[in-house]
C-alpha positions as CSV (number, residue, x, y, z in Angstrom):
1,X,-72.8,42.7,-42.1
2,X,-69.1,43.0,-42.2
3,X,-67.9,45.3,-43.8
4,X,-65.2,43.6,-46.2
5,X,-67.0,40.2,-46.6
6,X,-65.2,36.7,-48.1
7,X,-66.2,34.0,-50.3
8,X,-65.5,31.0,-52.8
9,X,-66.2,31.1,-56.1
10,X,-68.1,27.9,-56.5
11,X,-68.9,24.9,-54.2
12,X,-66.2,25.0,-50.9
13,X,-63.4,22.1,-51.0
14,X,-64.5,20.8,-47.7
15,X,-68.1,20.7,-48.0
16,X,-69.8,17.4,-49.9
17,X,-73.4,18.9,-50.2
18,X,-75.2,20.1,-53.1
19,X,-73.9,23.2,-54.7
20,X,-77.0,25.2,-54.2
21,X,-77.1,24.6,-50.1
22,X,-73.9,25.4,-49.1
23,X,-74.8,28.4,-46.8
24,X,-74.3,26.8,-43.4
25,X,-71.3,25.3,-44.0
26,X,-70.0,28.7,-44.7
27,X,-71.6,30.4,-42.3
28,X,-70.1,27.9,-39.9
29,X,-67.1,28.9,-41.2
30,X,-67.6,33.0,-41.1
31,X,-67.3,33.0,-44.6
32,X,-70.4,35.1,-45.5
33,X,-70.3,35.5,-49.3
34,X,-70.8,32.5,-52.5
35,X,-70.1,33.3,-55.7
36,X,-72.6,30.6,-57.5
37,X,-70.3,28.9,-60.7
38,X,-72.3,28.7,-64.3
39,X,-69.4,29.2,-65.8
40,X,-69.5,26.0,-67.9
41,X,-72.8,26.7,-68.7
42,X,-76.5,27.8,-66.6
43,X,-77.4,24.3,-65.5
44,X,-79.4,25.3,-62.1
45,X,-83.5,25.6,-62.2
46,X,-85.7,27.7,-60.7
47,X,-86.6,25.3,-57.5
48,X,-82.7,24.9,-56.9
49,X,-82.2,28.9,-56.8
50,X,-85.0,29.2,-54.5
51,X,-83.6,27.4,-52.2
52,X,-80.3,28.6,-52.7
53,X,-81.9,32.0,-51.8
54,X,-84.1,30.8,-49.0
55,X,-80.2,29.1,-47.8
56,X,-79.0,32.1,-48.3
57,X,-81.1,34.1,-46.3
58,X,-81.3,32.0,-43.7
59,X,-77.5,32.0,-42.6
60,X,-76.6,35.6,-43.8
61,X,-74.6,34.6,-46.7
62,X,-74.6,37.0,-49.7
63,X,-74.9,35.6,-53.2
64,X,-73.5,36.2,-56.3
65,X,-73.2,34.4,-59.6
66,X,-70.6,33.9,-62.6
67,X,-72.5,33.8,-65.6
68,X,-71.0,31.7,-68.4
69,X,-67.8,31.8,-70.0
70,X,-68.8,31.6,-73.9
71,X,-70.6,35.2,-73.6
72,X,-69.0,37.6,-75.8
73,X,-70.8,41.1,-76.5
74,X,-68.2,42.0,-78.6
75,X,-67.9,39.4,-81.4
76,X,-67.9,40.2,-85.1
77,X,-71.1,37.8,-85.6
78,X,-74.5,39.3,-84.8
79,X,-75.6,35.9,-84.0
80,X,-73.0,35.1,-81.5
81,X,-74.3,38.3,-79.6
82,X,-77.5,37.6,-80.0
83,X,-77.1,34.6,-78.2
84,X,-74.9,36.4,-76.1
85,X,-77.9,38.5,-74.8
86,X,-79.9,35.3,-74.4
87,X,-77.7,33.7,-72.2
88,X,-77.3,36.7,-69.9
89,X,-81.0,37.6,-69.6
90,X,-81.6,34.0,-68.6
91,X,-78.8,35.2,-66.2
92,X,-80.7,37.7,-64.7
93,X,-84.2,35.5,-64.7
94,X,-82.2,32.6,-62.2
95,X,-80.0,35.5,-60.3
96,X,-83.2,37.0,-59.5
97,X,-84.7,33.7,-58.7
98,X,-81.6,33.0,-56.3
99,X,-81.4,36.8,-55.1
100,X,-77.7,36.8,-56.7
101,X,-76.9,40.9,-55.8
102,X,-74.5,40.4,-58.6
103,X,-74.0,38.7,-62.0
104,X,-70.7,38.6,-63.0
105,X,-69.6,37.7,-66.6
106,X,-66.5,38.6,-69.1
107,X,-67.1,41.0,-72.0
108,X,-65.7,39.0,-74.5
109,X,-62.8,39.5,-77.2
110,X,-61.3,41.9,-79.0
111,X,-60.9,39.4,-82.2
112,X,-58.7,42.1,-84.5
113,X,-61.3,44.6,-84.0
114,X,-60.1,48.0,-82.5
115,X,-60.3,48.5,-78.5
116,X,-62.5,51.0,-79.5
117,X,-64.6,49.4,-81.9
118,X,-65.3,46.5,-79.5
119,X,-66.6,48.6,-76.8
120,X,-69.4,50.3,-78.6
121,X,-70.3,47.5,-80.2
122,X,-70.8,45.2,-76.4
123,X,-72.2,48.6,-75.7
124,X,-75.0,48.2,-77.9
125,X,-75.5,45.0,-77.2
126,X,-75.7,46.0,-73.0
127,X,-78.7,48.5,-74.2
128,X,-80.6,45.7,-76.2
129,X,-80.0,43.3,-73.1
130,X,-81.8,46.2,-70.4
131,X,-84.4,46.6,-73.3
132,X,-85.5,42.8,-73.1
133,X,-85.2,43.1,-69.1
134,X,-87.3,45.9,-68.7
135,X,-89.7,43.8,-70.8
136,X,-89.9,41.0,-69.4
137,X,-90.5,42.3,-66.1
138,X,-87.3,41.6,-64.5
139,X,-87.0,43.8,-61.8
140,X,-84.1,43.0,-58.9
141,X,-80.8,42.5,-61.1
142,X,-77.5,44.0,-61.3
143,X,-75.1,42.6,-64.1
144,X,-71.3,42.8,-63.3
145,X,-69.1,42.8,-66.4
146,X,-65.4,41.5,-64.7
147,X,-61.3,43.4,-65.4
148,X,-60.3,40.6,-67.8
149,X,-57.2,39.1,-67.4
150,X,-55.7,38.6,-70.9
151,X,-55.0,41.1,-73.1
152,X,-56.7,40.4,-76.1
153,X,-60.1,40.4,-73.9
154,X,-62.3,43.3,-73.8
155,X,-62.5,44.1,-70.2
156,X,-59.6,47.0,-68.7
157,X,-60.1,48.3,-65.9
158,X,-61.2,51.9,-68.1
159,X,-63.4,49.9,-69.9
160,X,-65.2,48.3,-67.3
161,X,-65.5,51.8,-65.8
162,X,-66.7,53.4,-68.7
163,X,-69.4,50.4,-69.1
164,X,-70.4,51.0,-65.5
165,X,-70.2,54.8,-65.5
166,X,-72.9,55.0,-68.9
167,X,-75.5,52.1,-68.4
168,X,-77.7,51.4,-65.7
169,X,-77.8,47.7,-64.0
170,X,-74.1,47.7,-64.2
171,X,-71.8,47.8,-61.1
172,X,-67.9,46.5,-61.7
173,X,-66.5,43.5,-60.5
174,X,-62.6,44.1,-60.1
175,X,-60.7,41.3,-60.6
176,X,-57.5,42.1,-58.8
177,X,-55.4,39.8,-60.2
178,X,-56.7,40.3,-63.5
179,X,-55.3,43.5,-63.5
180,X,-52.2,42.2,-61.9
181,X,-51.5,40.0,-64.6
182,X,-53.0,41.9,-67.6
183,X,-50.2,44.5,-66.3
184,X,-47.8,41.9,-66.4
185,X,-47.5,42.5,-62.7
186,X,-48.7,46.4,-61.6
187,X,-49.5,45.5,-58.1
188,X,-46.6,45.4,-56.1
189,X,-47.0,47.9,-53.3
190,X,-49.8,49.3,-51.3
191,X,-49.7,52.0,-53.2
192,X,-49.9,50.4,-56.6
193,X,-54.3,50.3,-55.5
194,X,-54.3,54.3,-55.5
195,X,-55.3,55.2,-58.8
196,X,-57.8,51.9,-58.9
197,X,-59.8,53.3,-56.1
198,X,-59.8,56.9,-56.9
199,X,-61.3,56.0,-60.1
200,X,-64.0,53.9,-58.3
201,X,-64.3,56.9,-56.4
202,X,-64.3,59.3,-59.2
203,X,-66.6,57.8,-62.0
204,X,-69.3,55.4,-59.7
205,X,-71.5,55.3,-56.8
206,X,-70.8,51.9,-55.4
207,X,-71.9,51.0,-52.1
208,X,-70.3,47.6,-51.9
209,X,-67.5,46.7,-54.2
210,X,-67.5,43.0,-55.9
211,X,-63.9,41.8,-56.0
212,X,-61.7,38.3,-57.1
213,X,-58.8,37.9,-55.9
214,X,-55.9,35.0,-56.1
215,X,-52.3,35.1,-56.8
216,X,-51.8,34.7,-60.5
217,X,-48.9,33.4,-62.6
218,X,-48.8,35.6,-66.6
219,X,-47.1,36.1,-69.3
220,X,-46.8,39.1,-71.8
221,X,-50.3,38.0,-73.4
222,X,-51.7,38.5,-69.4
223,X,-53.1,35.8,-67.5
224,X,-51.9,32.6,-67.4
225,X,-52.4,30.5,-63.6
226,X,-54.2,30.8,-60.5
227,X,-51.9,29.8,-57.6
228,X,-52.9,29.1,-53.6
229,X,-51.8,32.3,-50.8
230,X,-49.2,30.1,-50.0
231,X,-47.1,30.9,-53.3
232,X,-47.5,34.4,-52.8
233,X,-43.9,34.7,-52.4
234,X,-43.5,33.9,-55.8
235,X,-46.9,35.3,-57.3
236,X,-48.2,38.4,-56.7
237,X,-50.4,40.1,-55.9
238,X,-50.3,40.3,-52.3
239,X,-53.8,40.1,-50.4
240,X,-52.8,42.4,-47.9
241,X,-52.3,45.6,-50.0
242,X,-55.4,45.2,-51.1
243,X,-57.1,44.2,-47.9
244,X,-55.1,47.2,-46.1
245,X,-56.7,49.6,-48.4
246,X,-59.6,49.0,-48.2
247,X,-59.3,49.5,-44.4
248,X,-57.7,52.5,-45.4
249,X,-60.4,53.8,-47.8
250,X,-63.4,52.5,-45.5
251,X,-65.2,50.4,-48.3
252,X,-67.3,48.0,-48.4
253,X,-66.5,45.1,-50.2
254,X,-67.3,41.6,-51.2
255,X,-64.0,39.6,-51.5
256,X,-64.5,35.9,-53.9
257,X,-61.3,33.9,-53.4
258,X,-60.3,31.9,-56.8
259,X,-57.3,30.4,-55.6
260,X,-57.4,26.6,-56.4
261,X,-58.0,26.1,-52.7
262,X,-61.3,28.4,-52.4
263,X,-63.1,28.5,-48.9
264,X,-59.8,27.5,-47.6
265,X,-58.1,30.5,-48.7
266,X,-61.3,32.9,-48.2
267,X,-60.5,31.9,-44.6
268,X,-56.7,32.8,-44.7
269,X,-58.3,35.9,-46.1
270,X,-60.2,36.9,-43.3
271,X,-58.0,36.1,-40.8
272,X,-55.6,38.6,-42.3
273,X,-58.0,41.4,-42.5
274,X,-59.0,40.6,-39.2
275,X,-55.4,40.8,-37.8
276,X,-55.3,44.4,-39.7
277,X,-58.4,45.5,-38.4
């Protein structure tokens, strides 16, 4: 497999099949990553995710998934968490179902608790969720908490380390333009990636790195837009920089395009690493 990878994060633009066979057209395509959308909610069955696997498998194309939107390990209601724990175990029962090598959610929100505070408690929650896993006999899993994008999210790129760095199960997925905008624009330069991967480096053992990427429009409250590679003049950040160090670093890495225009833009992607390479 290549070593940097691309992908769409959900069904591709061009293709008019079901969701959970999509893996030709993209391997048609050289696009050898999917990041499976359950964003809105998991609405896919175990037959479907068996056959997305078996797709999968069949035309090289690694799988991920984005787990639901409404999950928040950090609320002030135990209830909310508990159902938060639900819905990401029943995460982990499909992803291994689909052999999804990631599952990718956000933490949740700060909601006037301290930074601090918020972390310990999703922290707690994380430990109750591998409890029930172990279990319930789920055995190939790997849940992805994602670098948030607005500020009042729980999800830094330090606190997605430190979750990573302390629990088993749990390998990052950097959000690049997340961190972008949550920085109200830190990624200007090739350089600006340094101290991103030397604490990758530092803190964790990854062997392949989960990313997003897409330009991003934000405000002082962080995230705002997702815009196309073609309005990278005016957005940032710039694929490129990150694609040149990872060349430069000699990582592996999973790249999901979320740029309105998805397998589209995964292709622009790879074209330009390719013409680094």
């Amino acid at each position: 497999m290549d070593k940097v990878i691309f992908g769409p994060a959900g069904k591709p633009k061009g293709y008019k099949g079901k969701a959970y066979e999509p893996c030709g057209y993209l391997n048609e395509r050289r696009l050898y990553a999917y990041e499976y959308q359950s964003g809105r909610g998991l609405r896919i069955g175990e037959e479907s995710s068996k056959k997305l696997k078996a797709d999968s498998k069949r035309n090289k194309v690694k799988i991920s998934m984005h787990c639901p939107y409404y999950i928040n390990m950090c609320a002030k209601e135990d209830d909310k968490i508990r159902k938060s724990i639900e819905s990401l175990f029943k995460c982990g029962q499909v992803g291994e179902w689909m052999g999804a090598y990631r599952l990718v959610f956000h933490p949740g929100y700060y909601t006037k608790q301290s930074p601090s505070l918020a972390l310990e408690k999703a922290k707690n929650g994380y430990k109750g969720l591998l409890k029930k896993c172990e279990e319930e006999g789920l055995e190939d899993y790997t849940f992805a908490p994602e670098t948030t994008g607005k500020k009042s999210q729980l999800g830094n790129f330090d606190e997605i380390i430190h979750m990573c760095e302390n629990l088993e199960h749990f390998e990052p997925t950097i959000d690049f333009a997340h961190v972008h905008a949550r920085g109200e624009g830190i990624l200007n330069r090739k350089e600006d990636y340094n101290s991103i991967f030397s604490k990758l480096e530092d803190h964790l053992n990854i062997e392949r790195l989960h990313c997003h990427f897409t330009t991003i429009e934000y405000t002082n409250k962080g995230e705002k837009r997702h815009h196309t590679l073609e309005e990278n003049d005016e957005y940032g950040p710039n694929i490129e920089d990150l694609l040149q160090n990872l060349i430069d670093y000699g990582w592996k890495a999973t790249i999901i395009c979320e740029t309105p225009k998805l397998d589209e833009d995964a292709i622009k992607m790879r074209e330009i690493y390719e013409s680094l390479l």
